[in-house]
N, CA, C and O atoms as a MOPAC input file, in Angstrom:
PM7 MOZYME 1SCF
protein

 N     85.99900 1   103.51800 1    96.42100 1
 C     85.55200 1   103.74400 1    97.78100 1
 C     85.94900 1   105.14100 1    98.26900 1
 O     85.24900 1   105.85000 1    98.99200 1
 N     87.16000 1   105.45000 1    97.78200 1
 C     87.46000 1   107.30600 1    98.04800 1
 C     86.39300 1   107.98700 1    97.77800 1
 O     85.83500 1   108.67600 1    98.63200 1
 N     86.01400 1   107.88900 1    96.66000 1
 C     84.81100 1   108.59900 1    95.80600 1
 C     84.13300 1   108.82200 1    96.84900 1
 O     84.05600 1   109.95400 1    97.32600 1
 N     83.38300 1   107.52200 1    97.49700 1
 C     82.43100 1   107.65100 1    98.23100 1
 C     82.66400 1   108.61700 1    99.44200 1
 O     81.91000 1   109.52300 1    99.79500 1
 N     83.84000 1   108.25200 1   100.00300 1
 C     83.88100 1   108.93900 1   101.56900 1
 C     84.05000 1   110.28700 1   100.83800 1
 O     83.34400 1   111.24200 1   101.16000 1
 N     84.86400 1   110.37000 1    99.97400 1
 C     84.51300 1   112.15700 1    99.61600 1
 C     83.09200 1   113.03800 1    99.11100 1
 O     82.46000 1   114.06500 1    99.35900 1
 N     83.09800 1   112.07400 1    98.39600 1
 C     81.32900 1   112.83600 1    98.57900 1
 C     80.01600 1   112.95400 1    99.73800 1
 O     79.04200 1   113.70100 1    99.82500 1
 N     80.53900 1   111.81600 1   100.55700 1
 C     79.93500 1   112.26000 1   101.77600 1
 C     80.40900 1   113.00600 1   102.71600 1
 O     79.51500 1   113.33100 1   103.49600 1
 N     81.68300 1   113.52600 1   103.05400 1
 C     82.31800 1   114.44600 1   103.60100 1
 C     81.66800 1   115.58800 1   102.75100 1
 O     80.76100 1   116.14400 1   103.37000 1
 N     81.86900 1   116.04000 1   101.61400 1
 C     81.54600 1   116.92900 1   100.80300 1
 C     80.10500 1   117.53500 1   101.49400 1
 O     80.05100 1   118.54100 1   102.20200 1
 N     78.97100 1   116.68200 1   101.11700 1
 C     77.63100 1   116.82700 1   101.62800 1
 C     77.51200 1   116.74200 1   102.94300 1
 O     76.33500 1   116.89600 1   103.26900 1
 N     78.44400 1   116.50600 1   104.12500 1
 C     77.85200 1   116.98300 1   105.48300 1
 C     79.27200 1   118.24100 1   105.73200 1
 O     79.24600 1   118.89800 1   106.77300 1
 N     80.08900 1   118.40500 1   105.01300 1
 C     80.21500 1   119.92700 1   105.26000 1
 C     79.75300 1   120.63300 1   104.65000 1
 O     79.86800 1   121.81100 1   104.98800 1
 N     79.16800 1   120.38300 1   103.71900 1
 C     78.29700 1   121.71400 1   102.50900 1
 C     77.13200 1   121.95100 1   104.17400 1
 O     77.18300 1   123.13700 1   104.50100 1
 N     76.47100 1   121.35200 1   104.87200 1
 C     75.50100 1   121.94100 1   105.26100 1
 C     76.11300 1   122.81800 1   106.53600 1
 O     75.33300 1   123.50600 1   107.19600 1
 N     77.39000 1   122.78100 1   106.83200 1
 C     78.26100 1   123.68300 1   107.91800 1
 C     78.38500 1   124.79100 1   107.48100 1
 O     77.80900 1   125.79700 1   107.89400 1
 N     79.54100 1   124.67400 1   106.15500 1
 C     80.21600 1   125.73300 1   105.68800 1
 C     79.49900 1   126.14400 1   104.07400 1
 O     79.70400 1   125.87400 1   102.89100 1
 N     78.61400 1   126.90800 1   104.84400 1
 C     78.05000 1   127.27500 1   103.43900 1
 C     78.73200 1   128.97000 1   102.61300 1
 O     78.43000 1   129.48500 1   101.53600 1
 N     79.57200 1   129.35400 1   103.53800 1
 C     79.85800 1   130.57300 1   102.70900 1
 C     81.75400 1   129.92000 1   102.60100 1
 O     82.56300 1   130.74000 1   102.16900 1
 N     82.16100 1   128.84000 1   102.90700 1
 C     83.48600 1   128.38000 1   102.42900 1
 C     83.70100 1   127.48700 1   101.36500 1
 O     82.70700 1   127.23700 1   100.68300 1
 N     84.82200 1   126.91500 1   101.04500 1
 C     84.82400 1   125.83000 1    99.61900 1
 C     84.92900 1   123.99100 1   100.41000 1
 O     85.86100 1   123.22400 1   100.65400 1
 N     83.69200 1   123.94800 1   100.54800 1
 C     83.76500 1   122.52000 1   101.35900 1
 C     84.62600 1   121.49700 1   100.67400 1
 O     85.44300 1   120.86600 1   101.34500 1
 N     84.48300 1   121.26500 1    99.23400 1
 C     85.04600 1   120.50800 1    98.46400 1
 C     86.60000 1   120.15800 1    98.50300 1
 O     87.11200 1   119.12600 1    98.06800 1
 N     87.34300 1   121.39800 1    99.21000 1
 C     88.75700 1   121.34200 1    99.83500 1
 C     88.69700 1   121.02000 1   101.22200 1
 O     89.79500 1   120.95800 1   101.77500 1
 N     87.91700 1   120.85000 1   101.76500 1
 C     87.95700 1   120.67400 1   102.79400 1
 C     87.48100 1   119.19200 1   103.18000 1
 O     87.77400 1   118.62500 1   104.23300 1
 N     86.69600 1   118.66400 1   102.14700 1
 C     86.64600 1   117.05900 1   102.20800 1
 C     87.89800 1   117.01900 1   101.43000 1
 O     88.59100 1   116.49200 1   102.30000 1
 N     88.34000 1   117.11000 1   100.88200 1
 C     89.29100 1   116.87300 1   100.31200 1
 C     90.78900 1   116.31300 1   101.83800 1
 O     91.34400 1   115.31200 1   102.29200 1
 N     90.75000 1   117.74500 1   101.99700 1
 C     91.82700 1   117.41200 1   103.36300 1
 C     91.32400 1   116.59800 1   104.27700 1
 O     92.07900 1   115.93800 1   104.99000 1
 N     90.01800 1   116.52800 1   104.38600 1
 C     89.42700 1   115.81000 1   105.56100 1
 C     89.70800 1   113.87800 1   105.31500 1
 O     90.02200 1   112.99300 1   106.11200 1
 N     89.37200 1   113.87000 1   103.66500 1
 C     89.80500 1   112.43000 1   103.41500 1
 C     91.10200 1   111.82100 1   103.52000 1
 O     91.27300 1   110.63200 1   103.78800 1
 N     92.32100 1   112.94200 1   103.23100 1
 C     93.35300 1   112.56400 1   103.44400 1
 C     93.74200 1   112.63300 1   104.90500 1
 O     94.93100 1   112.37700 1   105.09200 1
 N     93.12500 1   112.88000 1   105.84800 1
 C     93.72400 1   112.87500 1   107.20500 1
 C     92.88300 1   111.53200 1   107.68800 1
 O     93.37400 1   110.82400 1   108.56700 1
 N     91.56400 1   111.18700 1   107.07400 1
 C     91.04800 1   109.70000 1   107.01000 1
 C     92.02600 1   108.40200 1   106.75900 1
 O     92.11300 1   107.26700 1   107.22700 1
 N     92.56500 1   109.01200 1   105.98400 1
 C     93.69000 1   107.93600 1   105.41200 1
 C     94.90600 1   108.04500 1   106.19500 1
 O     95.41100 1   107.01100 1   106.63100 1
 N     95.38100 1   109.05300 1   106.40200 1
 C     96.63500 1   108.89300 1   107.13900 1
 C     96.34600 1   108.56200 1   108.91700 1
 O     97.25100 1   108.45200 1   109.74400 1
 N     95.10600 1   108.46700 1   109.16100 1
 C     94.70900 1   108.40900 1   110.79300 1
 C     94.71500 1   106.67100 1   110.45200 1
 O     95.12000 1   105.89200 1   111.31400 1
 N     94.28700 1   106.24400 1   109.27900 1
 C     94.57300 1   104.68500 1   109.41800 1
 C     96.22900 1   104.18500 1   108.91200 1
 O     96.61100 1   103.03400 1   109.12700 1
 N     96.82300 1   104.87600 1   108.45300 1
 C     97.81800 1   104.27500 1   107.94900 1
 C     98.84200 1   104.55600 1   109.36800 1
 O     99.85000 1   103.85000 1   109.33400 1
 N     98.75100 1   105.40400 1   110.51400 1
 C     99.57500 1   105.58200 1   111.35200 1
 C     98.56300 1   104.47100 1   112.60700 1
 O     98.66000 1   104.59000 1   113.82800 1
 N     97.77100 1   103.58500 1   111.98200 1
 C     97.06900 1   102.83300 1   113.14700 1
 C     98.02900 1   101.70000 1   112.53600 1
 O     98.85200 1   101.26200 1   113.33900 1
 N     98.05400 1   101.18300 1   111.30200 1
 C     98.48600 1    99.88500 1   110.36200 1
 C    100.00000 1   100.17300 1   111.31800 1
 O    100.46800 1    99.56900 1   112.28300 1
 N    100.48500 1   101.39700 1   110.52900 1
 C    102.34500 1   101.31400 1   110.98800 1
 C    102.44900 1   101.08800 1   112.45300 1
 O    103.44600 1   100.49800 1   112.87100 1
 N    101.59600 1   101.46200 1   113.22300 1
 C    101.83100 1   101.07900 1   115.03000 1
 C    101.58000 1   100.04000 1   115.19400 1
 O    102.25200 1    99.43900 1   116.03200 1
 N    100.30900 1    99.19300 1   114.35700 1
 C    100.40400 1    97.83100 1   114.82700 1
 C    102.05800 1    97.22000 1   114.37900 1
 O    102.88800 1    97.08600 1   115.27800 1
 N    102.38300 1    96.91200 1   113.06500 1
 C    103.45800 1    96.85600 1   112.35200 1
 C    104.78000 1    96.91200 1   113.50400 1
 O    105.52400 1    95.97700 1   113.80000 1
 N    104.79900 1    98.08500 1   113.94900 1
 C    106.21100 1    98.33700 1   114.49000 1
 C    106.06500 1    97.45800 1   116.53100 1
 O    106.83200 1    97.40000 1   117.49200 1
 N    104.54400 1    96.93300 1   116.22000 1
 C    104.51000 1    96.73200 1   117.71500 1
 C    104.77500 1    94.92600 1   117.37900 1
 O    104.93400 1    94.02200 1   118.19900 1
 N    104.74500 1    94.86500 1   115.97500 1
 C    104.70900 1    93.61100 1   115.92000 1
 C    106.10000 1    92.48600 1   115.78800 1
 O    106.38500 1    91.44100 1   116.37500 1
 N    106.78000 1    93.30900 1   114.68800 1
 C    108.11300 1    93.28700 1   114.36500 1
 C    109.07100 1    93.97400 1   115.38400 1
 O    110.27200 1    93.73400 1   115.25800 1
 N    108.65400 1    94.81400 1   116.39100 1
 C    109.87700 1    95.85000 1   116.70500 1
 C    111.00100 1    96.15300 1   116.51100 1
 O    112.00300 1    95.74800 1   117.10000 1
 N    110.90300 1    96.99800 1   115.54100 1
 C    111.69100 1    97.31700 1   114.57800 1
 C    111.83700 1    99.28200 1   115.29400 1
 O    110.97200 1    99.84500 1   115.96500 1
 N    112.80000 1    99.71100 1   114.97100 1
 C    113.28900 1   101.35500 1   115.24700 1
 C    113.74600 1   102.03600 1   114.50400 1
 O    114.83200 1   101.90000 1   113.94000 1
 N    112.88000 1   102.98400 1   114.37800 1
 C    113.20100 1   104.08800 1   113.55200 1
 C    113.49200 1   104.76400 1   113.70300 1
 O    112.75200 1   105.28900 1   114.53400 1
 N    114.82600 1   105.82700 1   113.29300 1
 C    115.21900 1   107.01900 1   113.93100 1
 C    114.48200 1   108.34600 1   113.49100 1
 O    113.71100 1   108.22800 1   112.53900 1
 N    114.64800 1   109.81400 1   114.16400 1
 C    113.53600 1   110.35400 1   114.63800 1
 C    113.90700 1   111.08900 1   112.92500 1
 O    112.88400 1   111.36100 1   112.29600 1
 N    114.98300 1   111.33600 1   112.34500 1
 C    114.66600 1   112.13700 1   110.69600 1
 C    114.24500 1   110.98400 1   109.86500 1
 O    114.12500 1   111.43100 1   108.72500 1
 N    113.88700 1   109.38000 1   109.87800 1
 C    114.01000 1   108.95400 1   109.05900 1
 C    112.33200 1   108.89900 1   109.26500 1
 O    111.68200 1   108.53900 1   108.28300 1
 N    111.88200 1   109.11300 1   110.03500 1
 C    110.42000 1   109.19700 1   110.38200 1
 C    110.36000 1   110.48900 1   109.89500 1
 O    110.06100 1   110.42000 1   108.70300 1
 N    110.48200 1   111.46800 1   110.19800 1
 C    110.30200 1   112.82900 1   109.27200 1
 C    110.23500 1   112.54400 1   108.15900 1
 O    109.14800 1   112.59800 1   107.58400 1
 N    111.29700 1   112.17800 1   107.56000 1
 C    111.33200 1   111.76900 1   105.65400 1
 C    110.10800 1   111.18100 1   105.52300 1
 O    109.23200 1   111.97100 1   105.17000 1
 N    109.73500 1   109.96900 1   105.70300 1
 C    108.73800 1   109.17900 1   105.89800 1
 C    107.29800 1   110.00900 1   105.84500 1
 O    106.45300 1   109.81400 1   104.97100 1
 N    107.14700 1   111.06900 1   107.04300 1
 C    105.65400 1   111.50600 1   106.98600 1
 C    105.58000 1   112.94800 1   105.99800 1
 O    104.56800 1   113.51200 1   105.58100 1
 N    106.73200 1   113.24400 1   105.83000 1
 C    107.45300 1   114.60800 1   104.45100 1
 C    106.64300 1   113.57800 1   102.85800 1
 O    105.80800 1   113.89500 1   102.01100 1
 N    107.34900 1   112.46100 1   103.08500 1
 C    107.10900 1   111.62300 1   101.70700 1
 C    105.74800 1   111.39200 1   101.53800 1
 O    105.19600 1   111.70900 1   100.48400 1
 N    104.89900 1   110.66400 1   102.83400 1
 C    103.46600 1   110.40700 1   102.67900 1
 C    102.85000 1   112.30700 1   102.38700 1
 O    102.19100 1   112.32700 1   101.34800 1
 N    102.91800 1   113.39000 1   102.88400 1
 C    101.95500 1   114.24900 1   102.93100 1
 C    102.68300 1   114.68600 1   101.29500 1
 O    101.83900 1   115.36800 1   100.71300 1
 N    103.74500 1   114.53500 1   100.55200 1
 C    103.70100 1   114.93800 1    99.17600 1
 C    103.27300 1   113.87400 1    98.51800 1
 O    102.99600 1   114.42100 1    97.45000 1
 N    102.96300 1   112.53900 1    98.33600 1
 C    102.38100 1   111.89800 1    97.65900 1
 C    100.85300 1   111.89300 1    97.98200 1
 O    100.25400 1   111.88500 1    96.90700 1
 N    100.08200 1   111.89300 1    98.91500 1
 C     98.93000 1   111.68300 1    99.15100 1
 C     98.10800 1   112.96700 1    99.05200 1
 O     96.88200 1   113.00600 1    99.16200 1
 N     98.92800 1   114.03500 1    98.82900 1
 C     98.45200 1   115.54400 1    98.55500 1
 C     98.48100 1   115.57800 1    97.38600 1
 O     97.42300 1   116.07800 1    97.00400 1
 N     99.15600 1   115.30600 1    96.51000 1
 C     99.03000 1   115.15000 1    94.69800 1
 C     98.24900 1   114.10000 1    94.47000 1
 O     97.24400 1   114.49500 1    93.87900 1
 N     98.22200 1   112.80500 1    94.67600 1
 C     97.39900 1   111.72400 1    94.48700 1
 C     95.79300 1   112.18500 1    94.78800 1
 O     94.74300 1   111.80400 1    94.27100 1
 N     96.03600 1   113.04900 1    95.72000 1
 C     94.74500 1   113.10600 1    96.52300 1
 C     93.98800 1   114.53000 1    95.36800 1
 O     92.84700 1   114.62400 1    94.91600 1
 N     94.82000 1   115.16500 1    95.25500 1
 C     94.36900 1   116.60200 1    94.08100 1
 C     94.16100 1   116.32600 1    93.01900 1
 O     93.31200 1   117.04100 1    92.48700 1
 N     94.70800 1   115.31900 1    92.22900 1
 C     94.48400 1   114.83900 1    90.95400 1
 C     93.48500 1   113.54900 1    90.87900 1
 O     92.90600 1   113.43200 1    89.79900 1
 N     93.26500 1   112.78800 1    91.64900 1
 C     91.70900 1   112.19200 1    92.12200 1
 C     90.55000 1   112.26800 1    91.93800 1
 O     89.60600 1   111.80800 1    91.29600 1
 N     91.12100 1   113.63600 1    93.35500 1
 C     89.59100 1   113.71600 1    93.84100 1
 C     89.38300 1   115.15500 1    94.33200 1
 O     88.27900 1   115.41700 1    94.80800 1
 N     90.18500 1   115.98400 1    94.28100 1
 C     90.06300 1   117.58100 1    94.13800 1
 C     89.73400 1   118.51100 1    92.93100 1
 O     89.15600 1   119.59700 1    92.95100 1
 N     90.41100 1   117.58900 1    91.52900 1
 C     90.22600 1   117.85700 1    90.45800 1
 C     89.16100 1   117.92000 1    89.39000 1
 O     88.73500 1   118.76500 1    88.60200 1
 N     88.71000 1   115.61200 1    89.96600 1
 C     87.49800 1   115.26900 1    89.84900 1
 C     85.95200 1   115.83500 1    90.36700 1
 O     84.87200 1   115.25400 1    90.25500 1
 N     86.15700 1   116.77700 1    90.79300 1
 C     85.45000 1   116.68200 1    91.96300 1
 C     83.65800 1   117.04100 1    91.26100 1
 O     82.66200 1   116.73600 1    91.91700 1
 N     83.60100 1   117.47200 1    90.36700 1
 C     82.24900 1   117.57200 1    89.79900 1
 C     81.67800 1   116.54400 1    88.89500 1
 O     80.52700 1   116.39000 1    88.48500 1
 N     83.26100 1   115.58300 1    88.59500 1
 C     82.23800 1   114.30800 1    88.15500 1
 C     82.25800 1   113.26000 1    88.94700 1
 O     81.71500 1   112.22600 1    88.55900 1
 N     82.90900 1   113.32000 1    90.25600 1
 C     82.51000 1   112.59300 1    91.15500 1
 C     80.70000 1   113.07500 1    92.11000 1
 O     79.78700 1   112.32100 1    92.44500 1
 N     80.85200 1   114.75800 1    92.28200 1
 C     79.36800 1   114.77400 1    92.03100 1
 C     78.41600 1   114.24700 1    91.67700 1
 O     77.66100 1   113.55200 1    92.35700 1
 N     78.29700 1   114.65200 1    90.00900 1
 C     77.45400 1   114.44100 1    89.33800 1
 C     77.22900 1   112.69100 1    89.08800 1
 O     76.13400 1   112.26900 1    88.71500 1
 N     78.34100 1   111.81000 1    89.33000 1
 C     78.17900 1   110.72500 1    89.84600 1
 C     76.95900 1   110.05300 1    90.53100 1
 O     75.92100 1   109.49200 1    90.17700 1
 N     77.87400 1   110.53200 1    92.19900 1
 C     76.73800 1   109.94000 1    93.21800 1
 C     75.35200 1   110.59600 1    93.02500 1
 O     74.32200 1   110.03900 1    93.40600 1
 N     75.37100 1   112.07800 1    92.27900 1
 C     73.98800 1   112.93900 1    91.93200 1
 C     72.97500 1   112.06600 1    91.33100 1
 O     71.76900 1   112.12600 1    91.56900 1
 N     73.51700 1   111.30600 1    90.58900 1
 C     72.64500 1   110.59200 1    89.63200 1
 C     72.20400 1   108.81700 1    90.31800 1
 O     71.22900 1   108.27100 1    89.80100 1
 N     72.84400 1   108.18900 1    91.25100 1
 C     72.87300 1   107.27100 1    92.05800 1
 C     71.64300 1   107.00700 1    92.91500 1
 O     71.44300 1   107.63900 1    93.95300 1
 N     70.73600 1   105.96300 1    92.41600 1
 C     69.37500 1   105.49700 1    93.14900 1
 C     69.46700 1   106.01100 1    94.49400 1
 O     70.55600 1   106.52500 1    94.74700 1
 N     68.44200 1   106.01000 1    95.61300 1
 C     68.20000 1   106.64300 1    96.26400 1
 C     68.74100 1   105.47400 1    97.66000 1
 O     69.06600 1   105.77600 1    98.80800 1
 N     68.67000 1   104.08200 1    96.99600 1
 C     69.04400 1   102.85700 1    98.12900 1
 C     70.38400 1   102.56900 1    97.93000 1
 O     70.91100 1   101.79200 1    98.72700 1
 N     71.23000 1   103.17100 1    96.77000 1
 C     72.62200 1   102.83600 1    97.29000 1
 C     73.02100 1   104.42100 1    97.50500 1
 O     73.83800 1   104.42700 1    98.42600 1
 N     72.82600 1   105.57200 1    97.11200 1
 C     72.85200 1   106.29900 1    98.42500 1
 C     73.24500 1   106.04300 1    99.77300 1
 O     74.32600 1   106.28800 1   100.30700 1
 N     71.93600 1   105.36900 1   100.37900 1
 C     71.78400 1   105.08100 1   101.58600 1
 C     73.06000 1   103.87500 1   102.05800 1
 O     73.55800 1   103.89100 1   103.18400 1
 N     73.34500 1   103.15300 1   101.28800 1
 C     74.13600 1   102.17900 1   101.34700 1
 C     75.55400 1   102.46300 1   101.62000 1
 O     76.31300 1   102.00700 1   102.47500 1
 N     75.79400 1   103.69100 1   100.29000 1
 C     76.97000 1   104.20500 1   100.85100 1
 C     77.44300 1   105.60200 1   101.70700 1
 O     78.51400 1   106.14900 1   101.97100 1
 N     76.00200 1   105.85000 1   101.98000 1
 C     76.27500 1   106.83900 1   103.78400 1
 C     76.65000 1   105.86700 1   105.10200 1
 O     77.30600 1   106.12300 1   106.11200 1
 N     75.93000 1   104.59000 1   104.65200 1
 C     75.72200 1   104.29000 1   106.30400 1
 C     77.82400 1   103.45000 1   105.84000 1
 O     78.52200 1   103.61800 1   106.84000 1
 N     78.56300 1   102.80400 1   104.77300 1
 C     79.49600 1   102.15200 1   105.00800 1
 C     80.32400 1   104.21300 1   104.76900 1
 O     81.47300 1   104.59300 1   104.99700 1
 N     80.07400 1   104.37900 1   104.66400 1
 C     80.81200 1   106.10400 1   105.23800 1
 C     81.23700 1   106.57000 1   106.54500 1
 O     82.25200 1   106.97700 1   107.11000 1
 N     79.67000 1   106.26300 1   106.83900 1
 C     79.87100 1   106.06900 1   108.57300 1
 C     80.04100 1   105.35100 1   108.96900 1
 O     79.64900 1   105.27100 1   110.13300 1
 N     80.72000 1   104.26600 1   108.41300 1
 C     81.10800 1   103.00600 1   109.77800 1
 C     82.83700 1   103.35100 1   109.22600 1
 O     83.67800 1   103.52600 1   110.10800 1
 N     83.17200 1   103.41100 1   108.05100 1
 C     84.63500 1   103.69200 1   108.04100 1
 C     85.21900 1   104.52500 1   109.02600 1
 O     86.22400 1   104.24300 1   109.67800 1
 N     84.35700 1   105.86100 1   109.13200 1
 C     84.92100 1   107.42900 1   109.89300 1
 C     84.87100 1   106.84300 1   111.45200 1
 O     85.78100 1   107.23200 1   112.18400 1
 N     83.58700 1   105.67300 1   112.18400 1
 C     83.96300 1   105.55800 1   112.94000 1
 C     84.86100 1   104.71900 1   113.32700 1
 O     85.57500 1   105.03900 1   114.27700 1
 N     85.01500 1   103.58600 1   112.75100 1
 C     86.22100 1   102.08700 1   112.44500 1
 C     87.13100 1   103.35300 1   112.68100 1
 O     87.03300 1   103.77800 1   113.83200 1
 N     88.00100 1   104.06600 1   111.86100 1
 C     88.83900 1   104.72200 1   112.06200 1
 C     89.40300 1   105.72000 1   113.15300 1
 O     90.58300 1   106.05800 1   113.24900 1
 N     88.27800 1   106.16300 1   114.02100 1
 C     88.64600 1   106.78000 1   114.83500 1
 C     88.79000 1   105.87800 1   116.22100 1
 O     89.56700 1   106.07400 1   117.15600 1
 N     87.94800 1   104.98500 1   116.08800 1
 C     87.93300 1   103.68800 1   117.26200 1
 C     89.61200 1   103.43900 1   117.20600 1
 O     90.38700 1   103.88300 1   118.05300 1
 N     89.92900 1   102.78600 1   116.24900 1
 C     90.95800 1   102.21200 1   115.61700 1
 C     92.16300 1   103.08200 1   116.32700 1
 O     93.00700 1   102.56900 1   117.06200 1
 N     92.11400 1   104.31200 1   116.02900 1
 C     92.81400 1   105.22000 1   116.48600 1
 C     93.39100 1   105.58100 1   117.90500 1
 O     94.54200 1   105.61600 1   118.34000 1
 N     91.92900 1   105.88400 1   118.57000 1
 C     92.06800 1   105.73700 1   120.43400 1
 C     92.10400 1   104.82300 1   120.86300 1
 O     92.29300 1   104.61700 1   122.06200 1
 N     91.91700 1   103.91400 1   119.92600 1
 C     92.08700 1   102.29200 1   120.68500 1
 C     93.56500 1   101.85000 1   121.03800 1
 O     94.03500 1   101.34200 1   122.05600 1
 N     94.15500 1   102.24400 1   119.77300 1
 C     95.71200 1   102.15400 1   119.58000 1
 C     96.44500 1   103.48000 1   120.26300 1
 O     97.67100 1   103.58800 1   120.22400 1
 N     95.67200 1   104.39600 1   120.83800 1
 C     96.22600 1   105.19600 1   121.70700 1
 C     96.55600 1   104.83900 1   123.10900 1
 O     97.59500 1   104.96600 1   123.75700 1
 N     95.10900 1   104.24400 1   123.46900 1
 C     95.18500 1   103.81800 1   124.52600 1
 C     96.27400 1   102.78600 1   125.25600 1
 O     96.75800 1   102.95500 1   126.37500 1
 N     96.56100 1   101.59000 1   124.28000 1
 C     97.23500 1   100.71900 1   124.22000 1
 C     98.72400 1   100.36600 1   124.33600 1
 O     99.49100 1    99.47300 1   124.69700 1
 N     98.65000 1   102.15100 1   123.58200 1
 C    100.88200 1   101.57000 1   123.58600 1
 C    101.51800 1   102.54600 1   124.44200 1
 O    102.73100 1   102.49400 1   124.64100 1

């Protein structure tokens, strides 16, 4: 499912940034996808249990997620990145479509998700 949201990030910034390297830039864009849900999961979590964390052990914590999910994320799908291409390149024209439109319901699920849980606490 990464695959997917990265190659569709990929193809709607290729038509922005056509004189930059979009492919890093979905790249970062997927990992801030992921970490915009994983800081929705941990707020529900800590609203549920209330539980406290002190303010360096939360540093360590988001230090630890941005070096694992930055290597995980480079050796993936930064690395992969032309046979994840040539992948979806070759992919019928109806699951295409299939996996733009669950692309766009993740990016928005996630940002809902987000201000929703802003709003809230």
């Amino acid at each position: 499912m990464i695959d997917v949201i990265y190659y569709w990030m990929y193809r709607g910034l290729k038509r922005f940034n056509r004189e930059k390297d979009p492919a890093f830039d979905a790249y970062l864009g997927v990992l801030f996808l992921i970490g915009l849900n994983l800081i929705v999961v941990l707020r529900l979590l800590n609203n549920l249990e209330d539980y406290n964390e002190s303010k360096d052990s939360l540093i360590f914590y988001a230090l630890l997620y941005a070096t694992i999910s930055l290597s995980l994320g480079y050796f993936f799908l930064f690395r992969r990145r032309n046979e994840i291409f040539k992948k979806f390149d070759s992919k019928s024209k109806e699951i295409l479509t299939r996996h733009k439109v669950l692309f766009i319901i993740y990016v928005l699920v996630s940002f809902i998700g987000f201000y929703t849980m802003l709003a809230y606490t």
